[in-house]
Structures are given as structure tokens and as C-alpha cells.
DODRENFI-101626 format. One record per residue: residue in three letters; x, y, z of N, C-alpha, C, O in turn. Coordinates in steps of 0.02 Angstrom, whole numbers, plus 50000, padded with zeros to 5 digits. Atoms other than C-alpha are relative to their C-alpha. Layout:
REM residues N
ALAXYZXYZXYZXYZ
...
***
This chain:
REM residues 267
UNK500434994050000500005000050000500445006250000500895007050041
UNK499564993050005500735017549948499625005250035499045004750054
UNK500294995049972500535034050020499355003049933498755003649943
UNK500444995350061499735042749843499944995049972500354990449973
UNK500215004950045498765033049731499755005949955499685011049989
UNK500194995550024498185044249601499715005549997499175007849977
UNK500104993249992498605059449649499345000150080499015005050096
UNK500575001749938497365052349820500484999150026500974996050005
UNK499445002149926498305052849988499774994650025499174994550037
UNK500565006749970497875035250057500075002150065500465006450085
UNK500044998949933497365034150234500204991750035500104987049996
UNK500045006149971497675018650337499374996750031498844999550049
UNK500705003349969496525005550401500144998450080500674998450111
UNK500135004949919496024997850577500564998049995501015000350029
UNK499695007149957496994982250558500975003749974501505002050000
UNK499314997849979498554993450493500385003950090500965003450109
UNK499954999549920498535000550692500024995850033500394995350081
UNK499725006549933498344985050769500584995749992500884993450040
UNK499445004750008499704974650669500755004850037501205002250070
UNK499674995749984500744988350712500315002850078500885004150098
UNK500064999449926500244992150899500134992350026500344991450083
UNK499535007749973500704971550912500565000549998500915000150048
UNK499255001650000502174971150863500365006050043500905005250071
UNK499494995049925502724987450981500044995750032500584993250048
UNK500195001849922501734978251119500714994349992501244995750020
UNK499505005649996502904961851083500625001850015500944997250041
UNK499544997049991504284972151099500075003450084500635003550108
UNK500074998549953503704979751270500114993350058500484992850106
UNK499995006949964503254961151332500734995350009500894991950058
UNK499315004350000504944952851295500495006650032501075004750031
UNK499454997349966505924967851384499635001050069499885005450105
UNK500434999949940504584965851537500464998450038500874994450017
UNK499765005749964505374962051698500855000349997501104999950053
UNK499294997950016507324964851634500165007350027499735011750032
UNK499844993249982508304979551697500055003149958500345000949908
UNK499944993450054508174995051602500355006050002500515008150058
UNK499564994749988509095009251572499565005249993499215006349944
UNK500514993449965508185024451656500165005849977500645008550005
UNK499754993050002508345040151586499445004450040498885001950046
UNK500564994349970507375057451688500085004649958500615007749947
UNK500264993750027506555069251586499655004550049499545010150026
UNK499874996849941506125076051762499834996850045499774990750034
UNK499915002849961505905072551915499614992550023499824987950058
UNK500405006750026504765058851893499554998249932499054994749931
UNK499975001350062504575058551720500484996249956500864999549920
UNK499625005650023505475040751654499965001049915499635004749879
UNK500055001950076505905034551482500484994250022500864994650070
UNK499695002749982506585018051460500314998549919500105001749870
UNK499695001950077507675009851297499504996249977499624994149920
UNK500625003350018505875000551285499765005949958499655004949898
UNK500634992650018504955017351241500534999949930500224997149885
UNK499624997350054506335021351101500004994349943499904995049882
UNK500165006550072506335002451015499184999350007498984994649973
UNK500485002850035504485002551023499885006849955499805005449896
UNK500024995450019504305021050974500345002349932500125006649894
UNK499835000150069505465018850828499794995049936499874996149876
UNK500225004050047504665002850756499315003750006499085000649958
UNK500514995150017502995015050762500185002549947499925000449895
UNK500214996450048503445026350658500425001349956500485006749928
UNK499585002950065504685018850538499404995149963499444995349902
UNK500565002450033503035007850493499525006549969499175006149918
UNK500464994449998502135025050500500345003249916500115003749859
UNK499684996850085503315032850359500324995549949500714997649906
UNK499895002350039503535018750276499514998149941499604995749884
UNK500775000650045501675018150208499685006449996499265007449953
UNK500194996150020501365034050236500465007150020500275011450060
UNK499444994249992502835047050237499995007249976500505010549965
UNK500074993849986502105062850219499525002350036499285008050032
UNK500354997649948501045060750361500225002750073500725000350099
UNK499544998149933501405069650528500024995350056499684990350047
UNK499995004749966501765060650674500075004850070500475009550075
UNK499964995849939501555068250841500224992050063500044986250057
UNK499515006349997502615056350951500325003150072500645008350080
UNK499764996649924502975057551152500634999450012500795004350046
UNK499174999950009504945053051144500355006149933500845009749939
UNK499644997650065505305060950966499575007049993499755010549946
UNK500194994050015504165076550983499524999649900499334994549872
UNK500375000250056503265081850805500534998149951501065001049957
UNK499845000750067503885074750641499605000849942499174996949920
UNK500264997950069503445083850490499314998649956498734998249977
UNK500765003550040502195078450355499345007250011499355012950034
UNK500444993950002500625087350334499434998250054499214992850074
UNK500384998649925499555092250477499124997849985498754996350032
UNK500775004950015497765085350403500064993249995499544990249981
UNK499935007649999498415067550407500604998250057501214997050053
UNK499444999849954499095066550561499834994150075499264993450098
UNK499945004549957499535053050704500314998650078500914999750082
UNK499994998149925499645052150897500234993250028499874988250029
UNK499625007949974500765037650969500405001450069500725006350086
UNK499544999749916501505033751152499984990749990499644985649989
UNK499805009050019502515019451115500084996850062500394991550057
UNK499995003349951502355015051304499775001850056500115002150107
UNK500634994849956500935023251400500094997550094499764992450104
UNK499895005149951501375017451587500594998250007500734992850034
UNK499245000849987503245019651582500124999650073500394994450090
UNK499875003149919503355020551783499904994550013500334990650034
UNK499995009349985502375003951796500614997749970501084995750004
UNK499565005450035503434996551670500555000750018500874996049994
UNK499385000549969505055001351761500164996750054500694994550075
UNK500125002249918504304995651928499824994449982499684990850029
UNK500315007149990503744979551848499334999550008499264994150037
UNK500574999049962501914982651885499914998949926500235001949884
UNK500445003250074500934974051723499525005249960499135003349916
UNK500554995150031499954990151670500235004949966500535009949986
UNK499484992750055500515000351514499954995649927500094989749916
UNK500124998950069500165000551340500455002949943500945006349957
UNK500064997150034500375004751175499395004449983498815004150003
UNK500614994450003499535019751104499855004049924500065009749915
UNK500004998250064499085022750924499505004549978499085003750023
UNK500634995950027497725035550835500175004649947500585009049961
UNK500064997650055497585042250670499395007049995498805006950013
UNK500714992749997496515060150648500335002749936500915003949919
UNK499964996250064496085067350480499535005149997498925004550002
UNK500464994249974495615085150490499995003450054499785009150060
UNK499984998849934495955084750670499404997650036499254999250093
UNK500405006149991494645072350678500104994450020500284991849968
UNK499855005349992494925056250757499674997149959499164999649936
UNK500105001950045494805042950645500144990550017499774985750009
UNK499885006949984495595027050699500364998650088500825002350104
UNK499794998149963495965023150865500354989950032500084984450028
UNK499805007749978497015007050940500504998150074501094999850079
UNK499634997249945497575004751113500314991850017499804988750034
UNK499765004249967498664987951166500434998050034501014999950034
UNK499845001449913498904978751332500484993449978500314987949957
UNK499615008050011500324966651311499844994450033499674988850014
UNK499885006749935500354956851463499424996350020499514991650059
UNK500485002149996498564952751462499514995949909499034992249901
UNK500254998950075498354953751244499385002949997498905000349969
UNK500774996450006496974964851259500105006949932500405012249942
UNK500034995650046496824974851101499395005049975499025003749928
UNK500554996850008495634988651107500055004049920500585005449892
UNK500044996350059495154997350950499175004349970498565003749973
UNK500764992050028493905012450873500174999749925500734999349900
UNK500014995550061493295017150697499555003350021499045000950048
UNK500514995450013492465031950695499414998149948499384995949891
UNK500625003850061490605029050651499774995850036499274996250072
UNK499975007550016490855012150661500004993550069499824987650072
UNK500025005249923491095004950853500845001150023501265004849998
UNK499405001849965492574999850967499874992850000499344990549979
UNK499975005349986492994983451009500494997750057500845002250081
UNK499555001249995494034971051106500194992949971499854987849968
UNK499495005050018495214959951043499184996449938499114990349932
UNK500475000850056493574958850901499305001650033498835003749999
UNK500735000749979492074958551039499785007450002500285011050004
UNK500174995050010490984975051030499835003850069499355002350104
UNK499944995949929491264987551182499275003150011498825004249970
UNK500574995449972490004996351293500135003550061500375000850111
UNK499904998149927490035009851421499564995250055499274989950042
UNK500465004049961489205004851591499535005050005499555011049990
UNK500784996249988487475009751633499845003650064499275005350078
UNK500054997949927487885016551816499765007549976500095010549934
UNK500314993449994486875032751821500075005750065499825011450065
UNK499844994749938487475040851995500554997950014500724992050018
UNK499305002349956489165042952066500054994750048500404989750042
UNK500015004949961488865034252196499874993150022499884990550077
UNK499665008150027488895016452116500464999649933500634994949898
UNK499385002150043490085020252005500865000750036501085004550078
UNK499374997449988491885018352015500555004849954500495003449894
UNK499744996350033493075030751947500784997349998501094993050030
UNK499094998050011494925034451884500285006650004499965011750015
UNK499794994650008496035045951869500714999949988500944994249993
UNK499094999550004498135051551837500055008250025499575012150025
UNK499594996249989499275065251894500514999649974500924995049969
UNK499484997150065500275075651775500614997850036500664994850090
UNK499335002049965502055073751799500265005950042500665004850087
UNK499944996149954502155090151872499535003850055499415009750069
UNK500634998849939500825087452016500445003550032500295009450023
UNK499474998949943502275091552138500045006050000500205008850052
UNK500164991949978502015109652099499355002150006499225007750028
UNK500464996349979500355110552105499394994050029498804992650016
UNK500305004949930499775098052235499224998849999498914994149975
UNK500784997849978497975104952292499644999249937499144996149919
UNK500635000850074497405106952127499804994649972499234994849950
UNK500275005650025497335089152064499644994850059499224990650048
UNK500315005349963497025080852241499325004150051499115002250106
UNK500604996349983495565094152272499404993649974498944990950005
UNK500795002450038494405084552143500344990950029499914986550023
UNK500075006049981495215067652212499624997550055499244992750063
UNK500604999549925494485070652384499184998649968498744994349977
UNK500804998450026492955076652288499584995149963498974994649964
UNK500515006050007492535061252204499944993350026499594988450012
UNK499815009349970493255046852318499425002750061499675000150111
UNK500384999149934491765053752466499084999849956498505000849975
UNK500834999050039490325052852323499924994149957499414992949926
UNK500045006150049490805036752229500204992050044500314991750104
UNK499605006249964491415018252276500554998349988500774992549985
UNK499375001449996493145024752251500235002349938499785002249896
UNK499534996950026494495032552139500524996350003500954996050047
UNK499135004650021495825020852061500385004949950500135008849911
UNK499614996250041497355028051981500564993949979501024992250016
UNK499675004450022498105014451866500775000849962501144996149950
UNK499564997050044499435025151768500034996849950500524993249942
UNK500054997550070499055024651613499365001349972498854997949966
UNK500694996650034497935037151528499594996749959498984996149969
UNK500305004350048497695026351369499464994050051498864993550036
UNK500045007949975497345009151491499225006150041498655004250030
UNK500734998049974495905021051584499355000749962498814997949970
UNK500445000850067494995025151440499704996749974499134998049955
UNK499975006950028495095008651374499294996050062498744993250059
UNK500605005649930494175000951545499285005150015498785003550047
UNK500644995450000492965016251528499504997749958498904997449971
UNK500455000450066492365011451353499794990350017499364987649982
UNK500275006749980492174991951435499634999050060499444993550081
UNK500345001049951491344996051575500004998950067499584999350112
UNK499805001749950492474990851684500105004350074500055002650133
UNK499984992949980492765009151742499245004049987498895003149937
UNK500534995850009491335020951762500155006449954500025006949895
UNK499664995050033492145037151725500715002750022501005001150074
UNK499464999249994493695045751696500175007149993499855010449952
UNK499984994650000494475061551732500815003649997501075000850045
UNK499404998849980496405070751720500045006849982499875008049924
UNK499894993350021496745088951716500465003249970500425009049950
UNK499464998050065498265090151615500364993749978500714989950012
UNK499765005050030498695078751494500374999049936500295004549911
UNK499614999350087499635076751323499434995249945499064990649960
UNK500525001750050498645072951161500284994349968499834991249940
UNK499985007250007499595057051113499564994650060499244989550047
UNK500185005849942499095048751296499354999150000499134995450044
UNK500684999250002497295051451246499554998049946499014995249940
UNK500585000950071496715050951084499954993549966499704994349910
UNK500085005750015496685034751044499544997250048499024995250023
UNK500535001649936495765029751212499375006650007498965007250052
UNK500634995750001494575044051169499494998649953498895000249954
UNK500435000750043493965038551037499714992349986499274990249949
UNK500135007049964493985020551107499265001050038498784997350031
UNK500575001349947492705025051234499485004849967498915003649986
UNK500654997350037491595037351123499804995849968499224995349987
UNK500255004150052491245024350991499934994450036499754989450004
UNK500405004249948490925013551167499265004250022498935002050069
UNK500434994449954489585028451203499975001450066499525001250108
UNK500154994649964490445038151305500225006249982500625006849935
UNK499744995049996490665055851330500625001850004500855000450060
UNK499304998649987492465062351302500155006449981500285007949922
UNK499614992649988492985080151340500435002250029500754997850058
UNK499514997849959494165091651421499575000050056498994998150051
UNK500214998949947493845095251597499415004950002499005004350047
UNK500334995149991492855110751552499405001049977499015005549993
UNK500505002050029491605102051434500064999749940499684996849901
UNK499984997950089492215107051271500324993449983500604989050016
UNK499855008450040492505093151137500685001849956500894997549918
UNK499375000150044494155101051056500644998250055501085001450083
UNK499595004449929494935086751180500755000649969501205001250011
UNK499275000150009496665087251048500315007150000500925007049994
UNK499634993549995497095106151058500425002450060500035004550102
UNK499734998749942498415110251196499795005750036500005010350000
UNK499755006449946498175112051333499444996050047499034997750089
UNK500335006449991497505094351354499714999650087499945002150139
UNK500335002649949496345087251481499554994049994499484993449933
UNK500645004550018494955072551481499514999750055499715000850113
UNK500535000549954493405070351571499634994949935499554997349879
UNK500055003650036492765054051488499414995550052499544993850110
UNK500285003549932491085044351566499234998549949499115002449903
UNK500685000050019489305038751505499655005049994499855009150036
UNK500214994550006488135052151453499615002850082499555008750099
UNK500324998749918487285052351643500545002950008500635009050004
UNK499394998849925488975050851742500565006949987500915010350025
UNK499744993850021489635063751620499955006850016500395011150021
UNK500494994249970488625076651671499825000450072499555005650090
UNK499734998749938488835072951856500545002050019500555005650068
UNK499205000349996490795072951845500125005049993500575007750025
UNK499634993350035490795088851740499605003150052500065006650073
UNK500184995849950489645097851887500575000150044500825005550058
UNK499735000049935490715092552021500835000749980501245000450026
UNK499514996450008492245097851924500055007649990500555011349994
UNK499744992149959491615115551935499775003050032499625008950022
UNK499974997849930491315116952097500815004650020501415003850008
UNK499204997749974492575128052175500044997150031500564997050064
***
């Protein structure tokens, strides 16, 4: 498959994201568990030589089918291409777990044309759970067809959540709304990783989900996972231009959505 076909930019499919987001994940799974070499991008902001070999077999597949598309890319920053065919990857969503050994962390793939999400593919090595979105069209896992849950009040649902990497300066502000929904629900898990929350939002497993600053690779793929599960996915503030910086999600069934987003603006 070429990039131009007559004088037509091709786009990629589904199953080009998932063959793709496998073979990272396989790459994540076989360096599981081994010591890694730690680099700090700050003070608790990791990268390991995992993130860089899965992050480069991304998007050497990425420009090899389609090389004048952009690539927005959490190790390598933006690469080029044109900005209407453009792609959102975290070749290892859950880098702390995966340093600490702790089984939770992903790949993170999503395609947006227009600035549209378009394709979205999120996979769990250590379990093979392969979530995936077409716009339109549904989510799935690993082929079966996703659904939010039907909990209609906080207070039988359970929630999620993450903290940016630079909570440590601003403390109060993210564990304000943690207080605020672990005393109204049956609890507030924080699994680290944005993608992997999303993912258990759009299955049900999770009620809703919430983070106040976030980056637009760690998201958009698990956003569009759990919309085309029907749910709601916005910034914190309600608005739906969830990829424009600066990022946030508030992600939840159309009820719990509209509880979550009240009681995020509460002062």
C-alpha cells in the first residue's frame, strides 16, 4: 500500500494500527521484567530503551506507508508531514509501571484526519487485550463489541484518574477533585496509564474518567475508544476540542458525564 495513489493521499486502516500496535506491544512484553536503562526527563518523568525500540518501530512503519504524514510522538516530539493527516503515538503509555514491573502500560496509536479522530488502537501486552475504534463504526476488544456501563449516579460508580508529571508543583489542585470524588463514589483508582483508563471506561469496567493536564498522544486513541463505546469524552471544562493544547479528559457515560463535569466546577 502507497502513500498517493492517484494523485489520492491514502489513509490507513484499523487492522494497519493494530498489526502495528502488536508488534510494539511484543517488543514491550519481551523487555518486561529485565533491567532498564532509566533516563529522567524530570523528576519523575521516566523513559526507558523500551519506549525508544517500540517508538521507533511506530513510526518507521508509520513513514514507511505513509511518509508525508505527521507524526506527533511523546519521545521524538513532532515529525513533519502534513498536519491534516496526522498521528498520535506513546510507544509505552505506563512507563513508571513498566520500570517498577507493575503489568499496566500500553501501547498507544490514533490516526486524525482534519483533526478528527479517525482510527483509534490501544494495546495491553501482558494481558493481549487489544482495544480498538473506527469512527462511526464501534470499538471493540480483541474483536468483541465494547460498551460503556449503565451506572447513572456517582455513587455506584467507580472512577479513575492520573497526575501530570508536574503534580509536585501544584499539589491541591489535582488532589482537590480527588477528595471530591472518592467521598461521592465507591472509590477513585489511579492505574497510570491514561490510554489503559479510557480503554476500561469504554468496557465498563471503569465508570468514569477524569485528568486535568494531559498530552494529546496519551489520549486520543483511548478517546475515541470510549466514544464509539458511548461515552462522553471532553476536556475538563466540557468542550470537545479534547486534541488542542492544553489537554485534559473528562471521559464517562452520558449520565455520569454530566455529574463529573458539575462537580468539576465546583470551586
Amino acid at each position: 500500500m502507497g502513500n498517493v495513489e492517484n494523485g489520492y493521499i491514502m489513509q490507513p486502516t484499523l487492522d494497519d494500527l493494530i498489526s502495528t500496535a502488536r508488534q510494539a506491544g511484543e517488543i514491550l512484553r519481551q523487555g518486561y521484567g529485565h533491567k532498564h536503562e532509566i533516563q529522567h526527563k524530570g523528576v519523575i518523568d521516566l523513559v526507558t530503551e523500551t519506549d525508544h525500540l517500540s517508538e521507533k518501530l511506530i513510526v518507521e512503519a508509520i513513514q514507511q506507508k505513509f511518509p508525508t504524514h505527521r507524526i506527533i510522538t511523546e519521545e521524538a516530539g513532532t515529525l513533519g508531514g502534513e498536519i491534516d493527516y496526522c498521528w498520535y503515538i506513546d510507544p509505552l503509555d505506563g512507563t513508571i509501571n513498566y520500570a517498577h514491573d507493575v503489568p499496566l502500560f500500553t501501547v498507544s496509536i490514533a490516526y486524525a484526519f482534519h483533526n478528527q479522530l479517525q482510527l483509534g488502537v490501544v494495546y495491553e501486552p501482558m494481558r493481549d487485550e487489544c482495544f480498538s475504534a473506527e469512527r462511526n463504526l464501534g470499538a471493540w476488544l480483541n474483536g468483541k463489541p465494547l460498551r460503556v456501563s449503565r451506572a447513572q449516579t456517582l455513587q455506584e460508580s467507580l472512577l479513575v484518574t492520573g497526575f501530570p508529571y508536574d503534580m509536585w508543583q501544584r499539589p491541591q489542585e489535582h488532589l482537590k477533585y480527588f477528595g471530591k470524588f472518592s467521598v461521592c463514589s465507591q472509590g477513585v483508582r489511579r492505574l497510570g496509564s491514561a490510554a489503559l483508563d479510557l480503554c476500561y471506561v469504554a468496557a465498563g469496567r471503569l465508570d468514569g474518567y477524569w485528568e486535568l493536564s494531559i498530552q494529546p498522544y496519551d489520549i486520543a486513541a483511548g478517546a475515541l475508544i470510549a466514544m464509539e463505546s458511548g461515552a462522553i469524552a471532553t476536556k475538563v471544562d466540557g468542550s470537545s476540542d479534547i486534541l488542542t493544547p492544553p489537554c485534559s479528559m473528562l471521559a464517562a457515560n452520558p449520565s455520569l458525564h454530566a455529574k463529573m463535569l458539575a462537580v468539576l466546577q465546583q470551586d
